[in-house]
C-alpha positions in Angstrom: -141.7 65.7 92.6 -142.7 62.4 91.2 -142.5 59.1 93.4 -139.4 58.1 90.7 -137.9 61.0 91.2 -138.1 60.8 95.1 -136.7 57.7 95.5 -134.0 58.7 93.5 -133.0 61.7 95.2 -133.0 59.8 98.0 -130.5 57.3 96.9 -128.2 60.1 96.3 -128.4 61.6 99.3 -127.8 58.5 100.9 -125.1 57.7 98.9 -123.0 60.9 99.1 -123.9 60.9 103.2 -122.1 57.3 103.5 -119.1 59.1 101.2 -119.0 61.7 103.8 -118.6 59.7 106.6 -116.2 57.4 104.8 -113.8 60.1 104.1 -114.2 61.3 107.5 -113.6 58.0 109.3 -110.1 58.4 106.3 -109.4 61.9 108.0 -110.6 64.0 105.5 -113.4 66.8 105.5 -116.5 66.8 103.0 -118.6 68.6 105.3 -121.1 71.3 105.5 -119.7 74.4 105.9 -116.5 75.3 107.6 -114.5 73.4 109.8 -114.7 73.2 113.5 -112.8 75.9 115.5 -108.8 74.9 115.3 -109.2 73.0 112.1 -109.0 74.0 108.1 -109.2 72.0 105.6 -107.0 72.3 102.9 -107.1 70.4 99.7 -110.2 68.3 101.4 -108.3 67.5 104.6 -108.3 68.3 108.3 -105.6 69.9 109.7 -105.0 72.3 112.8 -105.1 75.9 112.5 -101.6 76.5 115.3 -103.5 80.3 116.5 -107.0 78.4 116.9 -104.8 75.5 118.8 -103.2 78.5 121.1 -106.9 79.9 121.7 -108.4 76.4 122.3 -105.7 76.0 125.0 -106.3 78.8 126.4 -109.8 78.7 126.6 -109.1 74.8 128.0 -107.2 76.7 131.2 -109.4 79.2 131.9 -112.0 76.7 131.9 -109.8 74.4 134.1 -109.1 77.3 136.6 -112.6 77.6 137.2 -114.2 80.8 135.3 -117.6 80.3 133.7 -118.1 80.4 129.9 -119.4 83.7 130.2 -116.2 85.1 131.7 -114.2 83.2 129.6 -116.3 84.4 126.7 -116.0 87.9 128.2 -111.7 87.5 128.8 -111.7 86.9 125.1 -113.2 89.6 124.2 -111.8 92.2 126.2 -108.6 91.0 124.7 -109.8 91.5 120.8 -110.1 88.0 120.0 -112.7 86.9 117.8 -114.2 83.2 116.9 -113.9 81.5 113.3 -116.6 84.0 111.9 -115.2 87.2 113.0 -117.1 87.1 115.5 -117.3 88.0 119.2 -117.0 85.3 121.8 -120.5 84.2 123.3 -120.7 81.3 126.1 -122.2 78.8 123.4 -119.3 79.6 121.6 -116.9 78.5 124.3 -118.9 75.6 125.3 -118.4 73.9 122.1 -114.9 74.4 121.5 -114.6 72.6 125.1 -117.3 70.1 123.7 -115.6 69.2 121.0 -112.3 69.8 123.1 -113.1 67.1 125.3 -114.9 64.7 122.8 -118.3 65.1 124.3 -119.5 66.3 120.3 -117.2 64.8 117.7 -117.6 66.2 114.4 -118.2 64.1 111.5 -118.3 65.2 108.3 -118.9 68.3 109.2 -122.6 67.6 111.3 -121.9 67.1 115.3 -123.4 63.5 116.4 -124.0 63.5 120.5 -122.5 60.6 121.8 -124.6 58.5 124.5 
Protein backbone atom coordinates (compact mmCIF):
# COMPACT_ATOMS: atom_id res chain seq x y z
CA UNK A 1 0.00 0.00 0.00
CA UNK A 2 1.34 3.32 -1.17
CA UNK A 3 2.01 6.23 1.47
CA UNK A 4 -1.30 8.03 -0.48
CA UNK A 5 -3.11 5.37 -0.14
CA UNK A 6 -2.34 4.91 3.67
CA UNK A 7 -3.12 8.12 4.66
CA UNK A 8 -6.28 7.77 3.04
CA UNK A 9 -7.42 4.75 4.47
CA UNK A 10 -6.72 6.21 7.45
CA UNK A 11 -8.99 9.14 7.11
CA UNK A 12 -11.69 6.83 6.62
CA UNK A 13 -11.29 4.87 9.28
CA UNK A 14 -11.18 7.82 11.41
CA UNK A 15 -13.95 9.25 9.93
CA UNK A 16 -16.46 6.32 10.15
CA UNK A 17 -14.99 5.65 14.02
CA UNK A 18 -16.14 9.33 14.98
CA UNK A 19 -19.65 8.37 13.08
CA UNK A 20 -19.84 5.37 15.31
CA UNK A 21 -19.45 7.07 18.33
CA UNK A 22 -21.69 9.91 17.25
CA UNK A 23 -24.59 7.62 16.63
CA UNK A 24 -23.89 5.92 19.75
CA UNK A 25 -23.70 9.05 22.03
CA UNK A 26 -27.65 9.56 19.70
CA UNK A 27 -28.63 5.92 21.05
CA UNK A 28 -28.18 4.07 18.10
CA UNK A 29 -25.80 0.96 17.28
CA UNK A 30 -23.22 0.88 14.30
CA UNK A 31 -21.14 -1.51 16.01
CA UNK A 32 -19.03 -4.48 15.49
CA UNK A 33 -20.88 -7.43 15.76
CA UNK A 34 -23.90 -8.15 17.83
CA UNK A 35 -25.18 -6.29 20.54
CA UNK A 36 -24.39 -6.62 24.13
CA UNK A 37 -26.33 -9.32 26.11
CA UNK A 38 -30.19 -7.77 26.67
CA UNK A 39 -29.94 -5.54 23.69
CA UNK A 40 -30.86 -5.92 19.70
CA UNK A 41 -30.80 -3.57 17.49
CA UNK A 42 -33.40 -3.17 15.18
CA UNK A 43 -33.43 -0.88 12.23
CA UNK A 44 -29.85 0.47 13.69
CA UNK A 45 -31.09 1.07 17.15
CA UNK A 46 -30.67 -0.25 20.73
CA UNK A 47 -33.30 -1.65 22.33
CA UNK A 48 -33.80 -4.33 25.15
CA UNK A 49 -34.39 -7.88 24.48
CA UNK A 50 -37.47 -8.39 27.76
CA UNK A 51 -36.04 -12.48 28.16
CA UNK A 52 -32.29 -11.20 28.10
CA UNK A 53 -33.63 -8.32 30.77
CA UNK A 54 -35.37 -11.32 32.89
CA UNK A 55 -31.89 -13.28 32.64
CA UNK A 56 -29.76 -10.22 33.47
CA UNK A 57 -31.95 -9.80 36.54
CA UNK A 58 -31.53 -12.84 37.49
CA UNK A 59 -28.10 -13.22 37.13
CA UNK A 60 -27.91 -9.54 39.11
CA UNK A 61 -29.66 -11.61 42.26
CA UNK A 62 -27.79 -14.50 42.33
CA UNK A 63 -24.83 -12.37 42.12
CA UNK A 64 -26.28 -10.13 44.98
CA UNK A 65 -27.04 -13.26 47.17
CA UNK A 66 -23.60 -14.10 47.19
CA UNK A 67 -22.87 -17.17 44.66
CA UNK A 68 -19.66 -16.90 42.55
CA UNK A 69 -19.80 -16.53 38.74
CA UNK A 70 -18.98 -19.98 38.42
CA UNK A 71 -22.09 -21.15 40.30
CA UNK A 72 -24.08 -18.68 38.79
CA UNK A 73 -22.63 -19.79 35.47
CA UNK A 74 -23.29 -23.40 36.55
CA UNK A 75 -27.34 -22.44 37.95
CA UNK A 76 -27.80 -21.33 34.35
CA UNK A 77 -26.91 -24.08 32.87
CA UNK A 78 -28.37 -26.73 34.76
CA UNK A 79 -31.52 -24.89 34.03
CA UNK A 80 -31.04 -25.01 29.91
CA UNK A 81 -30.31 -21.47 29.48
CA UNK A 82 -27.86 -20.38 27.06
CA UNK A 83 -26.00 -16.83 26.36
CA UNK A 84 -26.53 -14.67 23.09
CA UNK A 85 -24.49 -17.32 20.98
CA UNK A 86 -26.22 -20.35 21.90
CA UNK A 87 -23.95 -20.87 23.97
CA UNK A 88 -23.38 -22.33 27.49
CA UNK A 89 -22.85 -20.05 30.43
CA UNK A 90 -19.06 -19.67 31.46
CA UNK A 91 -17.97 -17.18 34.47
CA UNK A 92 -16.49 -14.65 31.88
CA UNK A 93 -19.74 -14.68 30.55
CA UNK A 94 -21.52 -13.72 33.69
CA UNK A 95 -18.96 -11.32 34.68
CA UNK A 96 -19.65 -9.09 31.79
CA UNK A 97 -23.17 -9.04 31.76
CA UNK A 98 -22.68 -7.70 35.59
CA UNK A 99 -19.86 -5.44 34.02
CA UNK A 100 -21.76 -3.93 31.79
CA UNK A 101 -24.80 -4.40 34.39
CA UNK A 102 -23.18 -2.13 36.73
CA UNK A 103 -21.48 0.30 34.26
CA UNK A 104 -17.98 -0.75 35.10
CA UNK A 105 -17.64 -1.56 30.80
CA UNK A 106 -20.02 0.60 28.82
CA UNK A 107 -20.28 -0.32 25.39
CA UNK A 108 -19.84 2.03 22.66
CA UNK A 109 -20.37 1.45 19.44
CA UNK A 110 -20.13 -1.84 19.81
CA UNK A 111 -16.09 -1.98 21.34
CA UNK A 112 -16.18 -1.93 25.38
CA UNK A 113 -13.89 1.22 26.70
CA UNK A 114 -12.76 0.60 30.60
CA UNK A 115 -13.57 3.45 32.45
CA UNK A 116 -10.74 4.80 34.99
Amino acid sequence: MSAENLENHNQIWIRLNQARQEKAANGGYAGFGSPAFGQCSINGELVDEPQEQELIELIRRHHKSGKSLQQIADWLNQQGYQTKRGQQWKRISIKRVLDRLYDKTPRISGMTKKES
